[in-house]
N, C-alpha and C positions, 0 to 999 in steps of 0.2 A: 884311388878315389874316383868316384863316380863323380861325369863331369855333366850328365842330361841337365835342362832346364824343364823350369816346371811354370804355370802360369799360378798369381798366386789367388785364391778363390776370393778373397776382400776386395782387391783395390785392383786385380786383373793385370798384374805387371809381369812381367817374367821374370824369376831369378835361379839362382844358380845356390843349393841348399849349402850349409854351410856344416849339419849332420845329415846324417844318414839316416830317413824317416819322416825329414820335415819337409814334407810333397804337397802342403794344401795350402798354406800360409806361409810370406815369406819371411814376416817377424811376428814377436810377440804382440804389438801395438796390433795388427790386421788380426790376429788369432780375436783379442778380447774384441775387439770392433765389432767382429760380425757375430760372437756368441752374444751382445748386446744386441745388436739386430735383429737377430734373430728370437731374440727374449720380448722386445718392440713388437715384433711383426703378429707373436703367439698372442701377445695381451690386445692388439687390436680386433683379431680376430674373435677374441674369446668376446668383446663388445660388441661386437657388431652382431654377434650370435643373440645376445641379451640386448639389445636397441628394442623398447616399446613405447609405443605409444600411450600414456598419462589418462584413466579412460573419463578423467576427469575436468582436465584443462587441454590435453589433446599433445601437449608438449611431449617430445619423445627423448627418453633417458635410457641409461643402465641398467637394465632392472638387477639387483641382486634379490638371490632368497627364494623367487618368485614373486615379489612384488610388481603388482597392478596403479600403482601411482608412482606418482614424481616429488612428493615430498609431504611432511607431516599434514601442512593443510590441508592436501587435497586429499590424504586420508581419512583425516576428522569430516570433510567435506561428505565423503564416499558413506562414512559411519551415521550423519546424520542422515539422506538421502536413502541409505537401508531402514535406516529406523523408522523415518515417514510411512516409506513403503509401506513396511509391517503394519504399523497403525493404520493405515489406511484400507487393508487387506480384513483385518480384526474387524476395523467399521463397518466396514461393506458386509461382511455376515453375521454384522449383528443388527443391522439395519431395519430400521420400521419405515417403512410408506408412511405416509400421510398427505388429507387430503388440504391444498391450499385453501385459504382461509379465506381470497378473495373472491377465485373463479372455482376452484372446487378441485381442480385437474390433481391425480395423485402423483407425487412425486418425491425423489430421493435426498434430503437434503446432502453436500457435500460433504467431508470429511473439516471437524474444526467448526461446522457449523450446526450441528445436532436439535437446536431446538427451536431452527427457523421456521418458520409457519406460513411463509408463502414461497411460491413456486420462482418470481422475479422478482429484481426492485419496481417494476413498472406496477405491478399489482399492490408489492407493498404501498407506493404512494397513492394508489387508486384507491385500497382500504382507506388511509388516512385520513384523503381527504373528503370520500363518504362520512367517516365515521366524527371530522373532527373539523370538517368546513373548509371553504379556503381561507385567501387572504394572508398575509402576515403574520409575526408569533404575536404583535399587539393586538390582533384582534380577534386570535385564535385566546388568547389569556384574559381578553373581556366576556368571548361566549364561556369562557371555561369558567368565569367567575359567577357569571348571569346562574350555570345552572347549576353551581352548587346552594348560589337563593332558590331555588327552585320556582326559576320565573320563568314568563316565556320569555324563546330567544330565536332570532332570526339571523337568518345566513346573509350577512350584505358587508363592504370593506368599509372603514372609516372615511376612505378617499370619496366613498358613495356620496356622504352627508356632508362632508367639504365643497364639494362640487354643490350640493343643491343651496348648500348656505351662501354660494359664490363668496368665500374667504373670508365672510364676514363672523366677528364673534356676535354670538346671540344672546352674550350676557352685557357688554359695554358697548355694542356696537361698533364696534374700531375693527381696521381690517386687520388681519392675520396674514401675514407673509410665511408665502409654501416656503419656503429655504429654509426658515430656522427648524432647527431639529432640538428635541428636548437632553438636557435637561436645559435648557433657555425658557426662561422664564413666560416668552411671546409667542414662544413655538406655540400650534395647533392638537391640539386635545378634543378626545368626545367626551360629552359632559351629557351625563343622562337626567333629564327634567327633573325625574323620581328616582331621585337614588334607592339600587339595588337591593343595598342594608334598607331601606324603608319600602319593599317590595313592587318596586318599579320593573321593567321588563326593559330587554334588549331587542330592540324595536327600532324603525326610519321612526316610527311618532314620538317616541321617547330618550330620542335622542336629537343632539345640536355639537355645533361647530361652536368653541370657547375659546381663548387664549387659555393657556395653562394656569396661568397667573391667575385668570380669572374664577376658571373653576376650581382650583383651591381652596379660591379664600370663598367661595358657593357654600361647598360644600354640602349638608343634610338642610341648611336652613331655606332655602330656595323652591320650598314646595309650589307653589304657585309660581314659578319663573318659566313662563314659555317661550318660542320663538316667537322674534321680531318680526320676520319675513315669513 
């Protein structure tokens, strides 16, 4: 009987074999250990080969297959983001110039916005408020009313004719407190001398400071009701 010692490849001990052949391991438990190991070591490597990066979220995984994401979302993510693209690719050569509506400058509208008519919001508001006055929506909705009577109508705030009435109403003469806000009965209202429906204009002379209350119960009958002041 062969008496050599052998070191054993698993666990590095020396032993002394106990057949004839068994030179590498000195039992069965070290034999399956390191075929485990070594089965460990092949699958890490095989990962570390497929380790990418997500070109979505940026998070780095396993890729199998050849997949370029990390998970269903960020493929749907991936899918919609191709799709924009295309759409946006399709727009852009089928694109018409046009020339802004305020300054004239020719330009590209963006993708998603195909039938804007100016160049910025800055111009868009500069149309506007050429085309449609300043002041508030109350006061923008009485010149809009003045010219569907096809009256004259002049560009000036409500707050203009408050100030010149100094707060006072010009139908009961009682003052009008700026705080209240309508629908309050006391709140501040423009009340126009010649009602519009009876071809009055939207005018400083044809207009006055009223409590709301007041010009209500006015209304059309008031032809002849001027200011106090």
């Amino acid at each position: 009987m062969d008496d050599s010692i052998f070191i054993c490849k698993h666990c590095g001990k020396p032993y002394k074999p106990k057949r004839k052949g068994r030179n590498t391991f000195c039992s069965r438990d070290c034999s399956f250990a390191h075929q485990k190991q070594q089965k460990e070591e092949r699958l890490r490597q095989e990962q570390e080969a497929n380790v990418r990066q997500c070109v979505m979220c940026g998070e780095a995984f396993i890729a199998k297959n050849g997949k370029h994401c990390c998970s269903d979302e960020c493929d749907k993510a991936k899918a919609r983001v191709a799709a924009r693209a295309y759409a946006e690719k399709a727009h852009t050569n089928n694109l018409t110039n046009r020339a802004c509506k305020c300054c004239g400058i020719i330009f590209a509208p963006a993708y998603g916005v195909k039938r804007r008519a100016f160049c910025s919001h800055v111009c868009a508001r500069k149309y506007l408020k050429k085309t449609h006055g300043s002041g508030n929506r109350s006061d923008q909705n009485r010149r809009r009313r003045a010219r569907e009577k096809a009256t004259q109508v002049d560009l000036f705030k409500a707050d203009e004719i408050y100030e010149r009435d100094n707060w006072i109403c010009q139908i009961c003469g009682k003052r009008v407190s700026a705080t209240l806000r309508y629908p309050n009965q006391m709140s501040a209202s423009l009340d126009h001398i010649i009602p519009l429906s009876l071809g009055g204009t939207h005018t400083k002379d044809n207009t006055q400071l009223a409590h709301f209350k007041c010009n209500t119960a006015k209304g059309i009958k008031g032809l002849d009701q001027l200011r106090i002041c």
